[in-house]
C-alpha positions as CSV (number, residue, x, y, z in Angstrom):
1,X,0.0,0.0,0.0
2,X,1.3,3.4,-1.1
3,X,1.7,6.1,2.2
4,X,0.9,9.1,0.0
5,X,-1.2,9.7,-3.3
6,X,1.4,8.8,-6.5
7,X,0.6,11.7,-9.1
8,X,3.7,11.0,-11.4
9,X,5.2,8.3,-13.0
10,X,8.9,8.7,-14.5
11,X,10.3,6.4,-16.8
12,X,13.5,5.9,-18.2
13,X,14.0,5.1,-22.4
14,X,16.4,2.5,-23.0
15,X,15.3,-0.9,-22.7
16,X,12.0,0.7,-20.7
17,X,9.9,1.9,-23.0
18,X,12.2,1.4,-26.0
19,X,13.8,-1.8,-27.6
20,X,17.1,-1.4,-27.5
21,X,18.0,-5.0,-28.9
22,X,18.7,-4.4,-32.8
23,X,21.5,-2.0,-31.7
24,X,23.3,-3.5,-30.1
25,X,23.6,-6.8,-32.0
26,X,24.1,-4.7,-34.5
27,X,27.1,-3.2,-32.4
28,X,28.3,-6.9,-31.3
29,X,28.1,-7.7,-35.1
30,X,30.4,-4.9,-36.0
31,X,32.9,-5.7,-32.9
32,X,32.9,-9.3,-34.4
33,X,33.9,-8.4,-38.1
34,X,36.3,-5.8,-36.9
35,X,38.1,-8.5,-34.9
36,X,38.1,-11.0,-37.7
37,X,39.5,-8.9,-40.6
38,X,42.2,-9.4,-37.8
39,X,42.4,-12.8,-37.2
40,X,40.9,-12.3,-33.8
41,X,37.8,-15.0,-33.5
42,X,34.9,-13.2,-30.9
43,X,31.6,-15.3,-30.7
44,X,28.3,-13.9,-29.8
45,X,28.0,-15.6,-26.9
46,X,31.0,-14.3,-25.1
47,X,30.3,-10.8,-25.7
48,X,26.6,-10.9,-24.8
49,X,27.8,-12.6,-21.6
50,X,30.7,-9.2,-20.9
51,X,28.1,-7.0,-21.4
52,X,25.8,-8.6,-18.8
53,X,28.6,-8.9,-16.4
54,X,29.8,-4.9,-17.2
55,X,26.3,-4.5,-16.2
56,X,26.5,-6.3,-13.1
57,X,29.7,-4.6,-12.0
58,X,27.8,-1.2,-12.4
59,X,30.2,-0.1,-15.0
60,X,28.9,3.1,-16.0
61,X,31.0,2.3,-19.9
62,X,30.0,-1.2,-20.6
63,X,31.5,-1.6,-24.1
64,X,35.0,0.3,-22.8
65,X,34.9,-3.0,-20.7
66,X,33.8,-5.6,-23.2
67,X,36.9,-4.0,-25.8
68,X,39.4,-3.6,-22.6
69,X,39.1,-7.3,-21.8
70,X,38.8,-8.7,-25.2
71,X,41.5,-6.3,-26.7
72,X,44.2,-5.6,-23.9
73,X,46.3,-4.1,-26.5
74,X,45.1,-0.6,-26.3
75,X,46.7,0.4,-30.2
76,X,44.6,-2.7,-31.2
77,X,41.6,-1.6,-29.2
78,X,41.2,2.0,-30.2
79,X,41.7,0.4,-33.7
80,X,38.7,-1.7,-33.6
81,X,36.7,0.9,-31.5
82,X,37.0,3.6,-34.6
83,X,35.4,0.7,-37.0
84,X,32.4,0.7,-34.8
85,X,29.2,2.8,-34.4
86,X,26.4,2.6,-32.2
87,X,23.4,3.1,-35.0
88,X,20.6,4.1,-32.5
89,X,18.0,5.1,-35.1
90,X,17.9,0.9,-35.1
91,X,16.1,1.3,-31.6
92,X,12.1,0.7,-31.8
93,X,9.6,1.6,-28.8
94,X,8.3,-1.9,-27.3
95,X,4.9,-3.1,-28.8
96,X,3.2,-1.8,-25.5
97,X,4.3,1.3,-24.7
98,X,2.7,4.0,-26.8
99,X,-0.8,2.5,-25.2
100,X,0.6,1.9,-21.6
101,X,1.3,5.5,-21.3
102,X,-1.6,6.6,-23.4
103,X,-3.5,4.7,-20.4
104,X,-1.7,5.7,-17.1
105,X,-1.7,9.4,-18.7
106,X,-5.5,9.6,-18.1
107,X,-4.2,8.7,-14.0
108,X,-1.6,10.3,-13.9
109,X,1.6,12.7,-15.0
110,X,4.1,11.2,-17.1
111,X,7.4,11.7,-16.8
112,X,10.9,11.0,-18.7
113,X,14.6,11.0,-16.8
114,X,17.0,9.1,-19.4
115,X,20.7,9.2,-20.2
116,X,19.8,10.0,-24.2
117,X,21.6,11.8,-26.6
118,X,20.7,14.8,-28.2
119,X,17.0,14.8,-29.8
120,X,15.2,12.5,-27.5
121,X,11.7,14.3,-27.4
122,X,12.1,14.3,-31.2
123,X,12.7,10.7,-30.8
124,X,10.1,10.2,-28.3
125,X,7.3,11.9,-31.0
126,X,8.8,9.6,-34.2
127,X,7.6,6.8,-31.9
128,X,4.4,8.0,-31.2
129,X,4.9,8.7,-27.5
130,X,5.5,12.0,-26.6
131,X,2.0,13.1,-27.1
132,X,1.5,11.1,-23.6
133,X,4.2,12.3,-22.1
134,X,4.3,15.8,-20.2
135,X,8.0,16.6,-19.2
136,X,11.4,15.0,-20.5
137,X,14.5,15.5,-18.4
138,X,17.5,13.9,-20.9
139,X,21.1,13.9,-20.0
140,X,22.6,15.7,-23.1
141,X,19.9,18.6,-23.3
142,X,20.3,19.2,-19.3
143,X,24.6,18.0,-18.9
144,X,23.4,15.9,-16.1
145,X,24.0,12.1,-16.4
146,X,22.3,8.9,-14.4
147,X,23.2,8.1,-11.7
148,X,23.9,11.7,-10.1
149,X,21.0,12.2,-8.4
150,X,21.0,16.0,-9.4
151,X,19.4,15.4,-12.7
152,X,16.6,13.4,-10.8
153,X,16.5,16.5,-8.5
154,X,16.1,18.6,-11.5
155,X,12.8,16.7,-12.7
156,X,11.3,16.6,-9.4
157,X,11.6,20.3,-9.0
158,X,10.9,21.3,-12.6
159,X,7.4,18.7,-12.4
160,X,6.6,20.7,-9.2
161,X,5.8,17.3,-7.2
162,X,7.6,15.9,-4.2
163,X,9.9,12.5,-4.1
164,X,7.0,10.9,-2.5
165,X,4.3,11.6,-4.9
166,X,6.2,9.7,-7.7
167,X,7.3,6.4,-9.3
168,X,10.3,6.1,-11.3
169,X,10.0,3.2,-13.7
170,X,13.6,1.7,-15.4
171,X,15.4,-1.1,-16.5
172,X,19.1,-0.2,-14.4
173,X,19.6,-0.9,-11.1
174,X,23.0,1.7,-10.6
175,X,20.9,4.4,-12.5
176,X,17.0,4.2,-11.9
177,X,16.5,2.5,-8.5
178,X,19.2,3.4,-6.5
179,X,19.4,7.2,-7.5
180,X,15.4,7.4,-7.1
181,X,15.1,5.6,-3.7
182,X,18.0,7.5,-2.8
183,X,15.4,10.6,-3.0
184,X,12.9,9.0,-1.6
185,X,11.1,7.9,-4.8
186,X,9.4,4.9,-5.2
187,X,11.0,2.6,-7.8
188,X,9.8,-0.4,-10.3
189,X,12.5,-2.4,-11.7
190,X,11.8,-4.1,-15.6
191,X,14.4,-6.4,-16.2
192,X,14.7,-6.1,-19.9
193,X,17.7,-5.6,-21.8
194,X,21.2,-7.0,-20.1
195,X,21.1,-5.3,-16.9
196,X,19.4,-8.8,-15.6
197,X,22.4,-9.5,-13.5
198,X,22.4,-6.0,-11.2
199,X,20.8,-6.6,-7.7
200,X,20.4,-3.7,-5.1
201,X,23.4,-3.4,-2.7
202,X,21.4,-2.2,0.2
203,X,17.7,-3.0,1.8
204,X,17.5,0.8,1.3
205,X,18.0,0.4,-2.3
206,X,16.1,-2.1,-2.4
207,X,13.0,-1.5,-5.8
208,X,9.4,-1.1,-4.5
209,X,8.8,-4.1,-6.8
210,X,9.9,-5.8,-10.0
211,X,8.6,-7.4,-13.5
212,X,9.9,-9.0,-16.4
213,X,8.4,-6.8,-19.1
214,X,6.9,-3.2,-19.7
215,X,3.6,-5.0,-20.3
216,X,3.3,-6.5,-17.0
217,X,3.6,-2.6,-15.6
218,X,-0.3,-2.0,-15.3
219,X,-1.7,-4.7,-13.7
220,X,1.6,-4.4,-10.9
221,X,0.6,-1.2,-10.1
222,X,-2.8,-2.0,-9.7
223,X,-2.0,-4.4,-7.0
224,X,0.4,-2.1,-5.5
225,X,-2.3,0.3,-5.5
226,X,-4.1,-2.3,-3.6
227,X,-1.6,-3.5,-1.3
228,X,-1.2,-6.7,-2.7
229,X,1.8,-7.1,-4.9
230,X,4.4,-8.9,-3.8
231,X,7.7,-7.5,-2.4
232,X,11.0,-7.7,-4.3
């Protein structure tokens, strides 16, 4: 059971409301072919299994990781990092989201706090979102990164709400939970994406509840609501 009304929801992008999958196979592909035109053999598996571990770690870089430890020549490294780009107009909003927050926004404020580069309301209106969404707080329009609980600071006092009136909904441990129950927020974790791994280090960072999947967000908060979802 919630101890005071919730009037906003925040949500991060990445691998919350968005799909973030294509990119980065599409990344590991590149990494792959950039390693064999060198004779270097680097399976699928083994990076997919760095990343979730780089995740796990809290590494705030994850693919400066995966290339340190696959590459420890750093001539070699840098070499095969300039060969590669991260082509994020690959990412695609999951199935559900553009009618999850088309839903919750008839409740409820709706709320955006992402590490993003430049453009991502822009972004957020290509994928048919935006128009439920009332304020987006991203890293590279406001030079404020995730985890630094300043830029979740910022959104709180720009939305004009208080840490307890709101939920913040994301995928990372290190940079939605634990910044947002820092605050006092309440927190949902979604494990999608390759943050799987990540656990809370503290009770007091402990998420107010967890799912598997974006779609699974409605019906959890309803028995939150209710006093009747289960704990984390």
């Amino acid at each position: 059971m919630m101890n005071s009304p919730l009037k906003w929801i925040f949500f991060d992008v990445g691998e919350t409301l968005v799909d973030e999958s294509e990119p980065i196979e599409d990344i590991t592909r590149q990494l792959i072919a950039a390693a064999g035109r060198r004779g270097i053999a680097v399976s699928r598996g083994h990076v997919r299994e760095l990343w979730m571990e780089a995740h796990k770690r809290f590494s705030p870089f994850p693919m400066a990781d995966i290339l340190q430890t696959l590459f420890p020549d750093a001539a070699l490294r840098q070499a095969i990092w300039s060969e590669m780009k991260y082509r994020k107009e690959l990412d695609r909003p999951f199935p559900e989201s553009r009618g999850i927050l088309e839903r919750l926004s008839s409740r409820y404020r709706i709320g955006v706090i992402a590490n993003q580069s430049a453009g991502t309301a822009d972004r957020l209106r290509s994928y048919g979102l935006l128009e439920h969404i009332d304020e987006v707080f991203a890293s590279a329009e406001l030079g404020l990164v995730k985890p630094d609980p300043k830029l979740y600071e910022y959104a709180l006092n720009s939305a004009g709400c208080t840490a307890a009136e709101t939920l913040m909904v994301g995928d990372r441990i290190d940079n939605d939970i634990i910044p947002a129950k820092h605050l006092g927020m309440r927190a949902l974790w979604v494990r999608q994406g390759l943050a799987l791994r990540q656990y809370s280090p503290s009770k007091i960072s402990e998420p107010d509840g967890i799912i598997d999947s974006i779609c699974e967000l409605e019906h959890w908060l309803h028995e939150w609501q209710n006093g009747s979802a289960d704990s984390p």
